[in-house]
VOPAGU-2260 file (C-alpha; in pm, 1 decimal, decimal comma):
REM VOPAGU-2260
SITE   aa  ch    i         X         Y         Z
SITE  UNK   A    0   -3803,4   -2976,7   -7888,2
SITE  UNK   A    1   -3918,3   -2677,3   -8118,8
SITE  UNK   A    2   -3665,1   -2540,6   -8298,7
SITE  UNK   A    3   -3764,4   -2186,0   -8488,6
SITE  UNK   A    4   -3539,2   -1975,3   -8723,9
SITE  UNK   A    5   -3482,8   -1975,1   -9106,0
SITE  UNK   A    6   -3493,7   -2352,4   -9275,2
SITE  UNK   A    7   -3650,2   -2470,4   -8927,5
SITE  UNK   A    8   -3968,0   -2611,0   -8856,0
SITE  UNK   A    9   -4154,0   -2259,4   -8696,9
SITE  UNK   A   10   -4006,3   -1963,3   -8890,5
SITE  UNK   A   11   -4085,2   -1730,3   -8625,7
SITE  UNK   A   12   -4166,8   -1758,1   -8245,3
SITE  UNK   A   13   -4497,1   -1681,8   -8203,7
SITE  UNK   A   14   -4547,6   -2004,1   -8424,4
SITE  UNK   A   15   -4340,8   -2194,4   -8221,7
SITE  UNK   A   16   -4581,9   -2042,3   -7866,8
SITE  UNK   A   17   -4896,5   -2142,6   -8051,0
SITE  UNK   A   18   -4807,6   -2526,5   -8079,1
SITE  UNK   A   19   -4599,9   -2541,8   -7767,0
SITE  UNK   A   20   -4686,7   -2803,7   -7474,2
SITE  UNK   A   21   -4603,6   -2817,1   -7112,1
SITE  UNK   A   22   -4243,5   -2920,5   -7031,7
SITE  UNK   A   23   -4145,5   -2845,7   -7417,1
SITE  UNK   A   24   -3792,4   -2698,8   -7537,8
SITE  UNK   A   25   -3807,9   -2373,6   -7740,9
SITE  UNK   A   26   -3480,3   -2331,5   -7970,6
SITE  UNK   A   27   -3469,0   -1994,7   -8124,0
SITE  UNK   A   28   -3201,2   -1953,1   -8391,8
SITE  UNK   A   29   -2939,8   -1603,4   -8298,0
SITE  UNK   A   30   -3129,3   -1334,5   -8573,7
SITE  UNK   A   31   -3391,5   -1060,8   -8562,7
SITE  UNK   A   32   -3741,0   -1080,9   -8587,5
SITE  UNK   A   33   -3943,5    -809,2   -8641,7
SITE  UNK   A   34   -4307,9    -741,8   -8563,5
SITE  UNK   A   35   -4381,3   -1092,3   -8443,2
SITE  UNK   A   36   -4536,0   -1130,4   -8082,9
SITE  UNK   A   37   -4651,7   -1415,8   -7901,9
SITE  UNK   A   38   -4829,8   -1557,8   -7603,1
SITE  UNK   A   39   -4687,0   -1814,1   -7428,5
SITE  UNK   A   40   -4967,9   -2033,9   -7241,5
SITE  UNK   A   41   -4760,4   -2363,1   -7131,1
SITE  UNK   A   42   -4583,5   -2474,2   -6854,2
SITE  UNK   A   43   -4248,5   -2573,8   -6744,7
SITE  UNK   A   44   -4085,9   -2408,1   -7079,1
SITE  UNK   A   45   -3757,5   -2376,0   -7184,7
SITE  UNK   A   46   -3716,5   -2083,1   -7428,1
SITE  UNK   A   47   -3349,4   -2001,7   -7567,9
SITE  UNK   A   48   -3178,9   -1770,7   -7803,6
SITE  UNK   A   49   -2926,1   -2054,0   -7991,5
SITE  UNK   A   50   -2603,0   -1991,4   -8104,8
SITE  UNK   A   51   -2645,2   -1599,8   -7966,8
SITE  UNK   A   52   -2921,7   -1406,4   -7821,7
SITE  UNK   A   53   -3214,3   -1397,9   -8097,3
SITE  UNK   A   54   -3333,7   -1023,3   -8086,4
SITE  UNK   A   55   -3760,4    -945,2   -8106,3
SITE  UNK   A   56   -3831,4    -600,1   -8222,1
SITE  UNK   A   57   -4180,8    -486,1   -8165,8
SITE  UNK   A   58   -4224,9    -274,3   -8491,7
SITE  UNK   A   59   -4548,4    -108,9   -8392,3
SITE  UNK   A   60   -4686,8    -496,4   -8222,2
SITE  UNK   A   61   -4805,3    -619,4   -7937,8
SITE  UNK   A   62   -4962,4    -949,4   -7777,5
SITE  UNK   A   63   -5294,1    -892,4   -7651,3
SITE  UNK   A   64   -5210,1    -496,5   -7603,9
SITE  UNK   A   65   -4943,3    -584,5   -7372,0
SITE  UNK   A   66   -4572,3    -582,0   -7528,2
SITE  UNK   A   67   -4360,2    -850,4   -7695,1
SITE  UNK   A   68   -4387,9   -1191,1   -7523,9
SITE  UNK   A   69   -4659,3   -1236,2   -7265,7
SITE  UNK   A   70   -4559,5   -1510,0   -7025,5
SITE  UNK   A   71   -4897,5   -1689,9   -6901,1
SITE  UNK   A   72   -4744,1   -2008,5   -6813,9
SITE  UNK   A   73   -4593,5   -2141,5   -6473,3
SITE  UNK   A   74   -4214,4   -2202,0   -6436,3
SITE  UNK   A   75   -4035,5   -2117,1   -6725,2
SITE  UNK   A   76   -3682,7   -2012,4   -6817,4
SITE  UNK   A   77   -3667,9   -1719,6   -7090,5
SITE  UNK   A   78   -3235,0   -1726,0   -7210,9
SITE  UNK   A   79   -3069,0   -1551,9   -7418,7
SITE  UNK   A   80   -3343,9   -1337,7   -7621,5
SITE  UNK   A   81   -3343,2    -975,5   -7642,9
SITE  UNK   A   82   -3694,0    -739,6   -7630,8
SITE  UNK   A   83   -3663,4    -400,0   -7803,7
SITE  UNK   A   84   -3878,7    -118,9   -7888,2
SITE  UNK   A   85   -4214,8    -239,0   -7718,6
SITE  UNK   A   86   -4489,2      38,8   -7738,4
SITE  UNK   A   87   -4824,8      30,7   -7682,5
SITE  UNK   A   88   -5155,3     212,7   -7656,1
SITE  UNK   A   89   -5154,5     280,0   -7291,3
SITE  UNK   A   90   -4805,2     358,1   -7302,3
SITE  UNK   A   91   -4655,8      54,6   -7077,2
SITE  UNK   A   92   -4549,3    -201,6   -7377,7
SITE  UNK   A   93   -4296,8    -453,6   -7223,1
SITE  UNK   A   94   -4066,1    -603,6   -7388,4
SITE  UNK   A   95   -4230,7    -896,9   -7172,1
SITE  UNK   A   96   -4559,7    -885,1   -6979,1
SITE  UNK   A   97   -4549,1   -1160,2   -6690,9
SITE  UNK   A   98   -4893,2   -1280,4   -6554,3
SITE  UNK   A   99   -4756,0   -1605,5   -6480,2
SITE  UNK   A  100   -4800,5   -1829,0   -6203,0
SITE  UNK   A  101   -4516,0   -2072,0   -6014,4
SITE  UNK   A  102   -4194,3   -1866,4   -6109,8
SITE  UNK   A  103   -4020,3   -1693,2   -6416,5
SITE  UNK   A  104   -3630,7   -1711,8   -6446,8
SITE  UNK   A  105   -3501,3   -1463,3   -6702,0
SITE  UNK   A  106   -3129,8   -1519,8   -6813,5
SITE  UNK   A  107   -2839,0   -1390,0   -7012,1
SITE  UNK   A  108   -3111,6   -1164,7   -7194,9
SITE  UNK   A  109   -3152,4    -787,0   -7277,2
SITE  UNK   A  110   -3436,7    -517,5   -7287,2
SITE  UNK   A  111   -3394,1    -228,4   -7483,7
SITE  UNK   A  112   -3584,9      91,8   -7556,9
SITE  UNK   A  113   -3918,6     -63,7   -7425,2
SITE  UNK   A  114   -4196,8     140,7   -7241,8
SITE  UNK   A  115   -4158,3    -102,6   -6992,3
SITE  UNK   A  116   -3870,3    -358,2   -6986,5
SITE  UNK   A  117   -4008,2    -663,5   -6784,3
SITE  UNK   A  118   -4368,6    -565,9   -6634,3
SITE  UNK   A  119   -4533,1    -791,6   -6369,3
SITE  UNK   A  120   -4871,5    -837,3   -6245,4
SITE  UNK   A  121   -4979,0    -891,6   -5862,7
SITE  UNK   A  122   -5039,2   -1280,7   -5881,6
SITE  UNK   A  123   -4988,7   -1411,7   -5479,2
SITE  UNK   A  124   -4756,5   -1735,2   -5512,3
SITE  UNK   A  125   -4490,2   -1610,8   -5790,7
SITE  UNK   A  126   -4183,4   -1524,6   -5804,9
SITE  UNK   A  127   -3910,8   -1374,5   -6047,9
SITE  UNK   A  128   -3543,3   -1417,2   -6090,4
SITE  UNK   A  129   -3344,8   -1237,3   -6333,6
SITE  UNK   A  130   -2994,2   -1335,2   -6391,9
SITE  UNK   A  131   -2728,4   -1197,1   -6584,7
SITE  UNK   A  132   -2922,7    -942,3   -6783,0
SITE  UNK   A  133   -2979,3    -565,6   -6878,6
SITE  UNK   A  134   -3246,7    -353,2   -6879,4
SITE  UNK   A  135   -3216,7       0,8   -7044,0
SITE  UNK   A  136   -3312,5     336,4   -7169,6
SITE  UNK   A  137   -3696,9     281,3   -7078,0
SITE  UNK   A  138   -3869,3     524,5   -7219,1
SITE  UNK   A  139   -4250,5     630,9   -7208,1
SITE  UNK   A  140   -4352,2     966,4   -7394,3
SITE  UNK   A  141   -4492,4    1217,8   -7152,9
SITE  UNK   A  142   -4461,3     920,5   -6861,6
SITE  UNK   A  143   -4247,3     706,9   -6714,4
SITE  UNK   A  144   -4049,9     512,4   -6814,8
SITE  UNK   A  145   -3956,8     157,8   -6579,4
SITE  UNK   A  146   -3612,1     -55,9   -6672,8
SITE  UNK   A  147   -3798,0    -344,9   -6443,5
SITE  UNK   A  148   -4116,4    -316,1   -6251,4
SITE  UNK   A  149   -4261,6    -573,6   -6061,0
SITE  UNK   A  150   -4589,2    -615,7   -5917,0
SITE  UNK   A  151   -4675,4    -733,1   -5595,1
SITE  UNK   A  152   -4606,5   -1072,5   -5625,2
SITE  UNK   A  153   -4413,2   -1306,8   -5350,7
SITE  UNK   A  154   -4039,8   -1251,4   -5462,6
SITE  UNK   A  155   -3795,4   -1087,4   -5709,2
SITE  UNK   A  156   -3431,6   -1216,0   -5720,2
SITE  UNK   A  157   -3174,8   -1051,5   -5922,4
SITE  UNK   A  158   -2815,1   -1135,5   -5963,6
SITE  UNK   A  159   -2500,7    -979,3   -6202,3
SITE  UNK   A  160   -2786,8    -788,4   -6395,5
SITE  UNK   A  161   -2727,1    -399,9   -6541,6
SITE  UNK   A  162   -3001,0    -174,0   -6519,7
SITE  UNK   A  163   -2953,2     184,4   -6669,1
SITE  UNK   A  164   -3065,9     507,2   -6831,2
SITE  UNK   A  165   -3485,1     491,8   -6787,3
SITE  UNK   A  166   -3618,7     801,2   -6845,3
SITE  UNK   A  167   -3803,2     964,9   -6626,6
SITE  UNK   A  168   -3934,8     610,0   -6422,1
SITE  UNK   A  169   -3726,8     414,7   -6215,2
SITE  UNK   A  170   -3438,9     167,4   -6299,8
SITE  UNK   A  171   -3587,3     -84,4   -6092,4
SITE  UNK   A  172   -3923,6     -72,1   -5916,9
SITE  UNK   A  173   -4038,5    -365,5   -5677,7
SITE  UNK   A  174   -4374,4    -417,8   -5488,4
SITE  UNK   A  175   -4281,0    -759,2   -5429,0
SITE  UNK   A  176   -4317,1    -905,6   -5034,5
SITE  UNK   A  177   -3943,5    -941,5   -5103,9
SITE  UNK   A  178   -3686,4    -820,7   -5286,3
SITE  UNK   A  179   -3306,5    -941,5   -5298,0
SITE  UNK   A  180   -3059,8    -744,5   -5562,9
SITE  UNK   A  181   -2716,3    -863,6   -5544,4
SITE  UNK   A  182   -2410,1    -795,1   -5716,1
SITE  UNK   A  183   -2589,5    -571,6   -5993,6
SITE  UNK   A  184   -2566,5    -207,8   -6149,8
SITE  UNK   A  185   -2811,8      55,1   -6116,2
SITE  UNK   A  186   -2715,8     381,7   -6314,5
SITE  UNK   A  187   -2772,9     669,4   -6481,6
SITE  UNK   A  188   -2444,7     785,6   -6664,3
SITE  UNK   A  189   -2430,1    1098,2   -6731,5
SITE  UNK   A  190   -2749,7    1153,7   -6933,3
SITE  UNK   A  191   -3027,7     898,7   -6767,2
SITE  UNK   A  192   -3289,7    1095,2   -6570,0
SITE  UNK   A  193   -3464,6     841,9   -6348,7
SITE  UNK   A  194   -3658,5     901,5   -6081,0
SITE  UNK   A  195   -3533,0     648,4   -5813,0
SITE  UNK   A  196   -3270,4     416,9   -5913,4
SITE  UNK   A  197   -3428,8     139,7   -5693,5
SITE  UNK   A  198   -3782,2     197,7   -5584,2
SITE  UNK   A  199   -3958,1     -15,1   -5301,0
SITE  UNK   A  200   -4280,3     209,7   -5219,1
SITE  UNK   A  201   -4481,6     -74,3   -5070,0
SITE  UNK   A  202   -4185,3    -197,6   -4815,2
SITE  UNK   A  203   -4162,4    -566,4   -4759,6
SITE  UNK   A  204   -3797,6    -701,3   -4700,6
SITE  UNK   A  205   -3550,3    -556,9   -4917,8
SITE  UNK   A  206   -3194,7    -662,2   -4945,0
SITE  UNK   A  207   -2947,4    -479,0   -5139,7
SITE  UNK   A  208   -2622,5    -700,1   -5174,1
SITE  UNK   A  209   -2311,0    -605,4   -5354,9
SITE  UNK   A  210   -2452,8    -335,2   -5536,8
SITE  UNK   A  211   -2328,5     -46,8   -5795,0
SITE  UNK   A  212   -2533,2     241,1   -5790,6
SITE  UNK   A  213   -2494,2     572,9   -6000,3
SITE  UNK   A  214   -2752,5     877,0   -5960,6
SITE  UNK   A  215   -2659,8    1112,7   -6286,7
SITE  UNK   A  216   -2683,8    1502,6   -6284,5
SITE  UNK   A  217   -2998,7    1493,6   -6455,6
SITE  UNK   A  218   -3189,3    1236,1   -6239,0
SITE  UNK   A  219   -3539,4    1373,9   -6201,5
SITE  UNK   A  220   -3537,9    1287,2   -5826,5
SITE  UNK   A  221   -3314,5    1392,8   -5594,9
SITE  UNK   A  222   -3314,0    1014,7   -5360,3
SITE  UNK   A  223   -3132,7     733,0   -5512,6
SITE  UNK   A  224   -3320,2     470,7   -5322,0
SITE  UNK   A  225   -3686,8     509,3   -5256,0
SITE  UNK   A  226   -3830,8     265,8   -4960,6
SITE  UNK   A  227   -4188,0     329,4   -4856,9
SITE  UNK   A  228   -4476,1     542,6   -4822,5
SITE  UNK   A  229   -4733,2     273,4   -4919,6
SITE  UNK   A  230   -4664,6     -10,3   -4700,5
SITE  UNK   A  231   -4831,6    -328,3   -4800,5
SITE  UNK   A  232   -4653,5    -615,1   -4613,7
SITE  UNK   A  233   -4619,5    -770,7   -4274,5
SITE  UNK   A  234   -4254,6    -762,6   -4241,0
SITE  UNK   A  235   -4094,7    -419,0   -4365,4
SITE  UNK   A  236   -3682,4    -430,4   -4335,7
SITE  UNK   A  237   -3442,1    -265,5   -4533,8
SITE  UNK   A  238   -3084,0    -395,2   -4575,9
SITE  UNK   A  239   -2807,4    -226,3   -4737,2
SITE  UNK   A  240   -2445,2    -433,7   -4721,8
SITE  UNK   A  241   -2151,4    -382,1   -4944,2
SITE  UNK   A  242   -2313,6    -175,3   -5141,6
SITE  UNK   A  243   -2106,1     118,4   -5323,7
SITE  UNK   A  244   -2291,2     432,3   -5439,7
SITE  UNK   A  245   -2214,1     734,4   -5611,1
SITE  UNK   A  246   -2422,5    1043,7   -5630,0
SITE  UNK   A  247   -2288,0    1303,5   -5880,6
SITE  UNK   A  248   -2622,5    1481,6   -5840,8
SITE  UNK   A  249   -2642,2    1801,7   -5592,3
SITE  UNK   A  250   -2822,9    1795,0   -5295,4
SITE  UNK   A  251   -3102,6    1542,1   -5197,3
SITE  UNK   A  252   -3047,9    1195,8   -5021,2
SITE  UNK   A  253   -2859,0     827,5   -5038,4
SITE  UNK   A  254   -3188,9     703,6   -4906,8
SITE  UNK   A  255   -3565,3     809,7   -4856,3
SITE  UNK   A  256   -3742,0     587,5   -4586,5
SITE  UNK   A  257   -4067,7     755,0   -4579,2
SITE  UNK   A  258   -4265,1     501,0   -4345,1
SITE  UNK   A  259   -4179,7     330,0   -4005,5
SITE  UNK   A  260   -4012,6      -2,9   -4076,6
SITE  UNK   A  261   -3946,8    -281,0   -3866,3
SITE  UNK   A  262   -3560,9    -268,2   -3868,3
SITE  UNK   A  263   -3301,2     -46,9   -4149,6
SITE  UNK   A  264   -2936,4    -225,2   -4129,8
SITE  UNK   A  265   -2631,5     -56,5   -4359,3
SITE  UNK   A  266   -2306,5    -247,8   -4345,4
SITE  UNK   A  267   -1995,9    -178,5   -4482,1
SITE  UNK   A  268   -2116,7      77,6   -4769,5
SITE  UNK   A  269   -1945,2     290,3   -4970,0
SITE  UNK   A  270   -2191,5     622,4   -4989,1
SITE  UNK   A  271   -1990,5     864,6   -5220,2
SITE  UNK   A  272   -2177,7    1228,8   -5340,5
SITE  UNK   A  273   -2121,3    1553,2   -5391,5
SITE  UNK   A  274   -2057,7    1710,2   -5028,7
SITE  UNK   A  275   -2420,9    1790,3   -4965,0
SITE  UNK   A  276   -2613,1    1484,2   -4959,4
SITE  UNK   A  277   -2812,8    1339,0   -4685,7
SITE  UNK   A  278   -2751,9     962,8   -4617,5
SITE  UNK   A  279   -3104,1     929,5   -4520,1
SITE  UNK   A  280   -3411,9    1088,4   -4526,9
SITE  UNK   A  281   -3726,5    1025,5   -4345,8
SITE  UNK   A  282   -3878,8    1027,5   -4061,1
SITE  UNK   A  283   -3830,1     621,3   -3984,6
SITE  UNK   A  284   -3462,0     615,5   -3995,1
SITE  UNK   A  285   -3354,6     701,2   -3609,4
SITE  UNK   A  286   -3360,7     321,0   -3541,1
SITE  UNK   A  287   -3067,4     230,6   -3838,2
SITE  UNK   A  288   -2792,9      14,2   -3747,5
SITE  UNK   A  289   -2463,9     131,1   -3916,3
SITE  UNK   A  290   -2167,4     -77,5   -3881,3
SITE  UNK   A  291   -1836,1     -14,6   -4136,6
SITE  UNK   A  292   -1999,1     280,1   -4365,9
SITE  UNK   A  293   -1749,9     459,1   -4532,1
SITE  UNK   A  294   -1877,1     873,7   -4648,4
SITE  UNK   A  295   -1670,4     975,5   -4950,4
SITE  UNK   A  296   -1638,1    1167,5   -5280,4
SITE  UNK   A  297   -1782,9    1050,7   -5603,3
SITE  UNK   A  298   -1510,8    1217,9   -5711,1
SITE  UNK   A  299   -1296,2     959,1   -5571,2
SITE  UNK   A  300   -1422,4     715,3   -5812,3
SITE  UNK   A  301   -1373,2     900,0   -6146,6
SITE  UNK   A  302   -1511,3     576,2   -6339,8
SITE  UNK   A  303   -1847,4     568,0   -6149,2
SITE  UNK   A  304   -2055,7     812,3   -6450,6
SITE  UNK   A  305   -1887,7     612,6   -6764,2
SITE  UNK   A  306   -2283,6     371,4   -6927,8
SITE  UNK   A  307   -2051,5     231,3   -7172,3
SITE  UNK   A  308   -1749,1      81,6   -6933,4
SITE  UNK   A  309   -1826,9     140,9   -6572,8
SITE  UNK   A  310   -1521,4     131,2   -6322,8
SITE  UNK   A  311   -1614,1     186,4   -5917,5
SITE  UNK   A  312   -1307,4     107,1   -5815,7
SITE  UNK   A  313   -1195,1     414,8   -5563,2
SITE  UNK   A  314    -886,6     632,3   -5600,9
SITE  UNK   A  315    -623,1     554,6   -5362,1
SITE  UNK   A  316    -709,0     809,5   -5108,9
SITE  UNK   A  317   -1035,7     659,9   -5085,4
SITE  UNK   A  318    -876,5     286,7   -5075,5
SITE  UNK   A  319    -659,6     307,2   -4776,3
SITE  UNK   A  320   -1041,9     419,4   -4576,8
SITE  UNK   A  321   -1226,0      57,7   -4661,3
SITE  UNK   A  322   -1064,4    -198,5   -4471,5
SITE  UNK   A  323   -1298,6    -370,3   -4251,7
SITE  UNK   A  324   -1061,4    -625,6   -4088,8
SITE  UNK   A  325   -1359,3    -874,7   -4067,6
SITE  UNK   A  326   -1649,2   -1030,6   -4224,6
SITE  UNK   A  327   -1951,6    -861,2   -4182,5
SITE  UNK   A  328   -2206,1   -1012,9   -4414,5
SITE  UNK   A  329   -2097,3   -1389,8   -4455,4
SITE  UNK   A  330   -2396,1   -1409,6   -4714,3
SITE  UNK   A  331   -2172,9   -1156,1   -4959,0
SITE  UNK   A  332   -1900,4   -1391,6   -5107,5
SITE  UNK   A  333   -1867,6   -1276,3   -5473,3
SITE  UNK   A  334   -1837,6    -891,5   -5633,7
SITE  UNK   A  335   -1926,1    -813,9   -5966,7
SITE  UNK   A  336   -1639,6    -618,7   -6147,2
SITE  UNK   A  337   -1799,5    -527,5   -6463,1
SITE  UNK   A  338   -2183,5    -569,9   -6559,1
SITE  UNK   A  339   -2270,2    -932,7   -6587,2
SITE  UNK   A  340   -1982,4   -1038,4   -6427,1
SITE  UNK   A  341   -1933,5   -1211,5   -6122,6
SITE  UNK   A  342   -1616,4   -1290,3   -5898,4
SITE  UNK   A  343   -1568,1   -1529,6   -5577,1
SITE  UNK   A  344   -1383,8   -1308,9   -5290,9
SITE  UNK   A  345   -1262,3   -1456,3   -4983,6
SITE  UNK   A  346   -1092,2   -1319,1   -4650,0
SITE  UNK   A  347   -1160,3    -975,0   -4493,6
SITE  UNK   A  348   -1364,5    -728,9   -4663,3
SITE  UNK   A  349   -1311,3    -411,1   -4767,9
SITE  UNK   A  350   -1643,0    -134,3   -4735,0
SITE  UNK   A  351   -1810,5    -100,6   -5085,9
SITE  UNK   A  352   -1928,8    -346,9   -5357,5
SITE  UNK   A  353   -1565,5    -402,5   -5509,4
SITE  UNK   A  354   -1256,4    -597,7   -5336,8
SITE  UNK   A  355   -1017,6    -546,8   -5572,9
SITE  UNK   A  356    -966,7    -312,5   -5879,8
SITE  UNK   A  357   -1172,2    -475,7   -6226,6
């Protein structure tokens, strides 16, 4: 076990990642540390913020060019450490840069005001799973800015995470061969102006689970979800169940589906704009299975814009529309009533991503 903070062995991580052997325990003290990066080259690690998250501010560094922590190793577990203000020279510092093998599990931690939040590479056999965490305000001058993008590896899980505010890039961008998001937010408030809030150009097979989305008034695209146009993959599905989204944008589309896929399935949604949106757009959606969708207002759930405390739970008139009367995803068993929090629900379902007020 390493154990870094003030009166501890390594004063700082990155001495802590120069020493550290496979299978080793990385304690990291709850404080800020500024300007120090690191490479982490070992496998089977267990890094973790102690006694609170322990918060890395770039301050003008980077490891090897790339952002904060790069993650080289196979199969570690990153908890409760926060990444903040990563820039770089070619303008996509992350707060961590993952070129790992085996799999990376990211937990209880944040990324803030980073180029990039979490970056991947394209390494076949990998995998990433992101638990419990936020991503925000991503933010690239004159580009784009991504909350989360991830390369073309084999998987990305995420569950109860909170993705908001990028600016100009997307919230969450995935070329993986498949991509499962469940029980998360995606928004922009009132002031974020992402492109797509979930973006999934190369296809693959995408399931969006339990799902809060918000598309802002100043979004610079006028889609929320973006599936397509590049595909890469052998199997290409889309999936949309309990989802509940709210478009306070005018115009444009719930969905663009810009290539043929193999099969598009939306089940018991809540898809709530402005009057004049398009639930799809595309020429691949004519073979979409709808079963339970429920077309509303975002009006009709007033809490749906509010970054700081967001509340999707409908208005009454929009409440007495959701009952399902059955179970039509039995793979959906918890809702998330605030960011990075989960709930168990049982019984019939109601359409959206929420089964009971917060």
């Amino acid at each position: 076990m390493l154990n870094v903070g003030v009166g501890q062995t390594y004063a700082a991580p990155s001495a802590a990642a120069a020493v550290a052997r496979d299978g080793d325990v990385i304690r990291i003290a709850a404080a800020d540390y500024r300007g120090d990066v690191a490479i982490w080259r070992s496998n089977n690690l267990t890094i973790c913020g102690v006694g609170g998250r322990a918060r890395l501010f770039a301050d003008g560094k980077a490891a090897n060019g790339k952002g904060i922590w790069v993650v080289v190793g196979a199969n570690t577990t990153i908890d409760s450490i926060e990444f903040r203000d990563s820039r770089v020279t070619s303008r996509n510092g992350a707060g961590i840069r993952a070129q790992h093998t085996g799999w990376l599990r990211v937990r209880n931690s944040g990324f803030f005001d980073n180029e990039n939040g979490l970056l991947t590479g394209n390494t076949e056999g990998s995998s990433l799973i992101i638990e419990n965490s936020e991503f925000a305000r991503s933010v690239v001058a004159g580009g784009l800015g991504h909350n989360l993008y991830v390369g073309r590896i084999d998987s990305l899980t995420v569950t109860g995470s909170y993705f908001h505010e990028a600016a100009v890039g997307h919230n969450l961008k995935s070329r993986a061969r498949e991509s499962v998001i469940e029980n998360s937010y995606l928004m922009d408030g009132p002031t974020g102006s992402s492109s797509y809030l979930a973006d999934f150009s190369e296809g693959g097979r995408v399931v969006l689970r339990g799902n809060l989305f918000h598309k802002g008034p100043l979004a610079q695209n006028p889609a929320a979800i973006n599936y397509g146009g590049a595909l890469m993959h052998s199997t290409n599905t889309l999936e949309l169940t309990h989802n509940t989204m709210a478009i306070t944008r005018s115009g444009g589309a719930f969905m663009n589906i810009r290539t043929a896929v193999h099969s598009i399935v939306l089940k018991g949604n809540i898809f709530a704009g402005t009057g004049n949106q398009t639930l799809m757009l595309g020429a691949a959606t004519g073979n979409a299975v709808q079963t339970g969708n429920v077309t509303a207002l975002a009006s009709q759930i007033p809490g749906a814009t509010n970054i700081a405390s967001p509340n999707f739970w409908p208005n009454a008139s929009l409440q007495a529309l959701l009952a399902l009367g059955s179970v039509l995803d039995a793979s959906y068993v918890r809702d998330a009533p605030r960011p990075l929090q989960l709930r168990a629900v049982s019984g019939a379902r109601k359409a959206g991503a929420l089964q009971s007020a917060p």
